[in-house]
Structures are given as structure tokens and as C-alpha cells.
C-alpha positions in Angstrom: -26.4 11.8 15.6 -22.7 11.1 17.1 -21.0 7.8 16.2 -17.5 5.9 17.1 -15.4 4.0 15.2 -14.3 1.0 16.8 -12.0 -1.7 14.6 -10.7 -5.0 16.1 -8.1 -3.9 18.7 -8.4 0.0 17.5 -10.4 2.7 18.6 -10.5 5.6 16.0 -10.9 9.3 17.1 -13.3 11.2 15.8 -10.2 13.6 14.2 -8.9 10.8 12.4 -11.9 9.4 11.2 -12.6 12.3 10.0 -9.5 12.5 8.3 -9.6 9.0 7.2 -13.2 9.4 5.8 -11.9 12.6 4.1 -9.1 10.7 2.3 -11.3 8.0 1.1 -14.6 9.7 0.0 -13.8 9.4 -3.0 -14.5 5.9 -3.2 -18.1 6.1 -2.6 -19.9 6.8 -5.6 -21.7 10.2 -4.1 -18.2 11.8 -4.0 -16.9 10.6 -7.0 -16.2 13.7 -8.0 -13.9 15.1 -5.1 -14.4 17.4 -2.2 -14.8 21.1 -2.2 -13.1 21.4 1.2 -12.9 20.2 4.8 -14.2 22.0 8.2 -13.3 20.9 11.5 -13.6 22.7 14.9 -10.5 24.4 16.3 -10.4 21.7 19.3 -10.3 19.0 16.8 -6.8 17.4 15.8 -5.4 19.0 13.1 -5.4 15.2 11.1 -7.8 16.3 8.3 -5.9 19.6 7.8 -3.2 17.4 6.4 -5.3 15.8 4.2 -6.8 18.9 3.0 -3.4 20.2 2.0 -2.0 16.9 0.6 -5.6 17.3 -2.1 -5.0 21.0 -2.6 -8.4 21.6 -0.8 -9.1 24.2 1.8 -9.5 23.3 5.4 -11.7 25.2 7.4 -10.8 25.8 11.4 -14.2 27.2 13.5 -15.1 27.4 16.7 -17.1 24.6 18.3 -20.8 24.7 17.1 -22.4 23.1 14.3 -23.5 26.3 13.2 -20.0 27.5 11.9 -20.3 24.4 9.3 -23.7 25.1 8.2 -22.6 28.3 6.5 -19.6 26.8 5.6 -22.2 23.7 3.7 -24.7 26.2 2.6 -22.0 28.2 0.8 -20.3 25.2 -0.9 -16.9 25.8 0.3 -17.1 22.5 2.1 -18.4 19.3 1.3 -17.0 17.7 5.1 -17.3 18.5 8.2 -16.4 17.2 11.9 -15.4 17.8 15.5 -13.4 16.1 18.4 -17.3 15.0 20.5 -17.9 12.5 17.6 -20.0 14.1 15.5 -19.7 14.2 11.8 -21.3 15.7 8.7 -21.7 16.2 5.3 -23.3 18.6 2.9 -26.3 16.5 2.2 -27.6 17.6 5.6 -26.5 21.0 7.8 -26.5 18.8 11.0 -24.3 15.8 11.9 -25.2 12.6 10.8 -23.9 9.6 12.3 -25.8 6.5 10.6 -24.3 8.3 7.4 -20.8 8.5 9.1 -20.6 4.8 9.4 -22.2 3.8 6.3 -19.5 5.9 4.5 -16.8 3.9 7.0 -18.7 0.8 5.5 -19.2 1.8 1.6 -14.5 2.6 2.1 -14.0 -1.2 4.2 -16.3 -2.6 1.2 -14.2 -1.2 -1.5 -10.9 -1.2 0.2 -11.3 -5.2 1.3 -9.3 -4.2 4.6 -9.9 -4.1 7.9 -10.3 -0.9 10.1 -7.1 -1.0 11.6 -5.2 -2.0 8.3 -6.9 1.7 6.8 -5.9 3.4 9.6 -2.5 2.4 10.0 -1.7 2.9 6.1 -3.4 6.6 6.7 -0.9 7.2 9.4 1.8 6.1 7.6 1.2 8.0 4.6 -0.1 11.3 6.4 1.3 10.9 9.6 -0.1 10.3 12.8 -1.6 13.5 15.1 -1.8 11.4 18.8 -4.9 13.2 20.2 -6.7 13.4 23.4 -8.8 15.5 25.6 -8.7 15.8 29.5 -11.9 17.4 31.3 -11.5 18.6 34.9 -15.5 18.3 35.1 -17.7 20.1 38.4 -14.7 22.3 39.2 -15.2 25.6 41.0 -17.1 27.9 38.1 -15.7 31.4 39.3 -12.3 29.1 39.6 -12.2 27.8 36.6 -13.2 31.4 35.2 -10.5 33.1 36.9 -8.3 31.0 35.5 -8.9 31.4 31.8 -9.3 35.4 32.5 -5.3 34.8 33.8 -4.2 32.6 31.6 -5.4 34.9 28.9 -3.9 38.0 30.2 -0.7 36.1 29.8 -1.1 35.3 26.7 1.6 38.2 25.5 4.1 36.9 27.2 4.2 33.2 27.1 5.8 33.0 23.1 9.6 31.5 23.8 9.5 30.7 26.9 10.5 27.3 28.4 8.3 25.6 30.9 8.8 22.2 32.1 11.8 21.5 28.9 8.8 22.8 27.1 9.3 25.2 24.2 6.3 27.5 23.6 6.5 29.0 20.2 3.2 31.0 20.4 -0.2 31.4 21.9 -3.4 33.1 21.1 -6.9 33.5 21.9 -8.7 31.7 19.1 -11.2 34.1 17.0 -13.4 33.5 13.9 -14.1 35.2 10.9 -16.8 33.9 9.2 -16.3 33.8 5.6 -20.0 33.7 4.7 -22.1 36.6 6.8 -18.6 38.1 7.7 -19.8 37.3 11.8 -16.6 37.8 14.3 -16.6 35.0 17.3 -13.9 36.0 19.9 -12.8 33.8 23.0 -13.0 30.5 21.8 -10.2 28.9 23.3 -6.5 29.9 24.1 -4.1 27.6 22.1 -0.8 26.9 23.2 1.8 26.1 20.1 5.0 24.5 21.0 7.9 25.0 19.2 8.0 21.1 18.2 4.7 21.6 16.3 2.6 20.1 19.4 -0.2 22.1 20.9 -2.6 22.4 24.1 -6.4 24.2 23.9 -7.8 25.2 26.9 -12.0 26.2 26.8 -14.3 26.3 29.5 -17.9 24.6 29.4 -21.1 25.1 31.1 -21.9 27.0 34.5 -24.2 24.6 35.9 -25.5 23.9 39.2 -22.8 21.2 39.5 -20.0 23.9 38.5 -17.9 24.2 35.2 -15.8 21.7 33.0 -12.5 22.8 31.9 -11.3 20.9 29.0 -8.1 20.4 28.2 -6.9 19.1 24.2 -3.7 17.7 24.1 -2.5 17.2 20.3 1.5 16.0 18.9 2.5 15.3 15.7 4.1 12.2 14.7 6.1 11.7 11.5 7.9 8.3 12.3 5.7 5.4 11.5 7.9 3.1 13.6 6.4 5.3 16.5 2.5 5.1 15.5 2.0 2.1 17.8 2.8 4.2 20.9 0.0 4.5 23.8 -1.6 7.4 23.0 -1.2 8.6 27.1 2.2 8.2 27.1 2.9 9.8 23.9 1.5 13.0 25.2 2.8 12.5 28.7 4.8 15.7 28.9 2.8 17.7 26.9 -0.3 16.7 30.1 2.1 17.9 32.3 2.6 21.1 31.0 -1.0 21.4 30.2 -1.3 21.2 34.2 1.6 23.1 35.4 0.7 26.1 32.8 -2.2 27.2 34.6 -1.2 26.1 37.7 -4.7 23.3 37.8 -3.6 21.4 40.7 -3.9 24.5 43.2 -6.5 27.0 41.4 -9.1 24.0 40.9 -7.9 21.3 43.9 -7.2 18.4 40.9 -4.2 16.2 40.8 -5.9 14.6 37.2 -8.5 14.9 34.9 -12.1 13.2 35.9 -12.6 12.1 32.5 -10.1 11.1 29.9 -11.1 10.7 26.0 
């Protein structure tokens, strides 16, 4: 049900090919006709947003859950949907659909007569590029990890304008969702950290299994200049990790230097 993108030389996030596949849909004949709107979880880069507002569409931001898009679908405020774990979806089906995901990537290369990398590029180019990754400190200390979210949101008040690191932090909040459809509240959903530069860190713990939690850690920056797109990915967001580490203080509440896994 998940898929990746994978062009000669270029890996494509899920965020941006979800972007990319909003910007082209258009091509294939099933959405001649245009999009109604766009829905991506909060954790997801905020690539299709752009798109959405370059279309004068809506975007949709939910918490993580395929649930959140299927009233979104059912509704018809969106015809797109898609999240940062690779899955993707459309509204001919309320769950994610990767075989259709990649035979819309296919129908676009077909009708485009480019290659992956060549679509990609010109989308960053035109729309900018969002470099985007995720870091998860996986089989950590659950009551740990806990403890630290329960701090680091208690200090969410006081954390707008202050300077960390050479870091500017605009604003932070506790992400919450009002459903649009059956008019459903979903609190705690992540604490998002907005830098004054327009870059921004999520922080959301997962699972309480026997092995302990994952904390996940989204790293996202904006990036205007094209001459700058070809940057590694890791070292475009270097600082921003380093701030994602030194915020909550990761190294001594959880006993990590780095993250286990980095996507």
C-alpha cells in the first residue's frame, strides 16, 4: 500500500512526490478536470502546501492517521492525499494506494517525455525546494521519552523569540485538529517548533512497546535558491538537527548522541 520513488541518481520523498504528483495530475486523463484540494499530515513537509496555494486550492494539514483524509475524500474537499511514511492516496479509494501512486508517476514521465530527476528538479525550481528529513531515536526509555514531551510542552509558552544555538524560534505550539467534517477535536499531536527563517522541527512520540518508545524527530527548511537545490539533504539541515537535539536536551534525558534511523 506504501511506495517510493526512486529516479536515476534521485531519491524522491514521499512530501515531494506528493507535491510533484499534485502539480502534474492534471496530465492524466482521470484528473483532467483539476483538483478539489490537497491533504497531507502535519509531519509531512510542507511541499504540497505550496502547490496548493500556487492552484488556488485548499491544503489540508491533519494529524497522522489515514482516517483524517477519509473524511476529508468522503466530503469532497480533497481529491489528494499523503504523508511523510510513504503512503499516498486519492479519492477513488479512502485508503492509500501505492500501485496507483506509481502508475500516476508513470502516466506524468509518459506525457512529460523526462526523466524523474529532470521533473523533480524543474518542480524545485519553480516551487522551491522544502529539504526534508526525519530522525527516530527508536527503543528509548518509554517513561523517558514521555517525560520529555510532557516538558518540552510545558515550555511551549515560553520558547517564541528566543535564541538557542544562533537559532531564532519564532513560535511553537502543540498541534490540534478540527475536523471540518464531524467537527471531532484531536489534541497532542505533535509540538512544532517554527523558526524565524521559516524552517521548522516536529517532535511526536510512537508506540510503548515491549522494546520502549520511538521519538521522532522532522526536520524541514525551505529553500528558495535553485543554485542551492543540489545540496546533501544532511547537511542542509545540519543546524537545524542540532537544535532539534539540544532543545530537549536528547543526549542526556534518552542516553543518544544520534538518531538510530535516519529517513
Amino acid at each position: 500500500d506504501r511506495n517510493l520513488i526512486i529516479g536515476k541518481g534521485l531519491f524522491v520523498t514521499p512530501s515531494d512526490s506528493l507535491a510533484v504528483l499534485a502539480a502534474n495530475a492534471h496530465l492524466a486523463p482521470g484528473y483532467g478536470d483539476g483538483l478539489a484540494g490537497i491533504a497531507r499530515s502535519m509531519p509531512t513537509s510542507r511541499a504540497a502546501d505550496r502547490v496548493a496555494e500556487a492552484m488556488g486550492i485548499r491544503a489540508y494539514e491533519t494529524p497522522t492517521g489515514w482516517k483524517f483524509f477519509g473524511n476529508l475524500l468522503d466530503a469532497g474537499l480533497i481529491t489528494l492525499c499523503g504523508e511523510e511514511s510513504a503512503g499516498t492516496g486519492s479519492n477513488h479509494v479512502r485508503e492509500k494506494d501505492g500501485l496507483w501512486a506509481v502508475l500516476l508517476w508513470l502516466n506524468i514521465l509518459a506525457v512529460r517525455g523526462e526523466p524523474v530527476r529532470d521533473i523533480v528538479t524543474a518542480h524545485w525550481r519553480q516551487f522551491g525546494r522544502d529539504f526534508y528529513t526525519r530522525h527516530d531515536y527508536e527503543e528509548v526509555d518509554a517513561a523517558a521519552a514521555g517525560q520529555l514531551i510532557d516538558d518540552l510542552r510545558a515550555r511551549i509558552p515560553a520558547l517564541a523569540d528566543q535564541h538557542i544555538g544562533g537559532q531564532h524560534i519564532a513560535a511553537a505550539d502543540d498541534f490540534a485538529y478540527h475536523d471540518p467534517v464531524d467537527g471531532s477535536d484531536s489534541r497532542h499531536q505533535g509540538i512544532r517548533i517554527m523558526l524565524a527563517d521559516g524552517a521548522r522541527i516536529v517532535y511526536r512520540l510512537s508506540g510503548t512497546g515491549t522494546a520502549g518508545a520511538t521519538l521522532r524527530v522532522y526536520l524541514e527548511r525551505f529553500e528558495p535558491d535553485a543554485a542551492r537545490h543540489g545540496e546533501d539533504t544532511q547537511s542542509a539541515l545540519r543546524a537545524l538537527a542540532e537544535l532539534s537535539r539540544v532543545l530537549p536536551d536528547i543526549t542526556r534525558r534518552l542516553g543518544r548522541d544520534a538518531p538510530s534511523v535516519i529517513t
